[in-house]
C-alpha positions as CSV (number, residue, x, y, z in Angstrom):
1,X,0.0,0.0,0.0
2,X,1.5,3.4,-0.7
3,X,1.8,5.5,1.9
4,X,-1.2,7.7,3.1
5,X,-2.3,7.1,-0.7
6,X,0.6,9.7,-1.5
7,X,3.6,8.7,-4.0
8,X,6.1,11.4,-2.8
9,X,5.5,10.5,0.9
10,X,6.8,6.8,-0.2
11,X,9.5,7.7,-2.1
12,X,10.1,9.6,0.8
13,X,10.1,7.3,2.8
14,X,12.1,4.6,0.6
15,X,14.8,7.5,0.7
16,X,14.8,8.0,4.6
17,X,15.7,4.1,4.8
18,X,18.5,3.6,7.3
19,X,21.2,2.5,5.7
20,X,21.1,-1.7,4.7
21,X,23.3,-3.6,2.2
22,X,20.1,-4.8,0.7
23,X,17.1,-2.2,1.0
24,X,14.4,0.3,-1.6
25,X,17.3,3.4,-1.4
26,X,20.7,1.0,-2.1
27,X,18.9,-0.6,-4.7
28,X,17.3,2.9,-6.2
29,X,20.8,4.7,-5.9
30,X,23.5,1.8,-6.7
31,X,25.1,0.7,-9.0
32,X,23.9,-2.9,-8.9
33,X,20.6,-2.9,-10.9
34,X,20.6,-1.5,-14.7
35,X,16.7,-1.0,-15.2
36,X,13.6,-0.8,-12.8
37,X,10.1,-1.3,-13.9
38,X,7.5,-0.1,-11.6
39,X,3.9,0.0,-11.2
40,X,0.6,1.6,-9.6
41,X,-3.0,0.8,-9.5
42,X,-5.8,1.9,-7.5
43,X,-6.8,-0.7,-5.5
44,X,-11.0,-0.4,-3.9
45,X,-9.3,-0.2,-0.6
46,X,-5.9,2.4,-1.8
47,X,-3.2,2.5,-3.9
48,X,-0.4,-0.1,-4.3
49,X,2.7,0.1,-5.9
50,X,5.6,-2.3,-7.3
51,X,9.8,-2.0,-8.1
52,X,11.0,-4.8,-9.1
53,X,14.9,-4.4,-9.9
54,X,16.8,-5.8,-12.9
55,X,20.6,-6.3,-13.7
């Protein structure tokens, strides 16, 4: 579910992570992954959203 219904807020939020070897801002911001595919829908109960990471 995104947070509050409100897509900065997450990304936000993804970006406020403490830092991880493995978490939404290392694998945003590293050099790891190549491509990113993501996706949103409005769900009857509220938004949801996807990343899913590729090399």
């Amino acid at each position: 579910k995104i947070w509050n219904g409100n897509v900065d807020a997450l990304h936000i939020e993804f970006m406020n992570e403490p830092w991880a070897p493995i978490n939404h801002r290392t694998n945003i911001m590293g050099a790891a992954f190549r491509r990113v595919g993501v996706g949103a829908v409005n769900g009857p109960d509220a938004m949801y959203m996807t990343m899913v990471f590729c090399r």
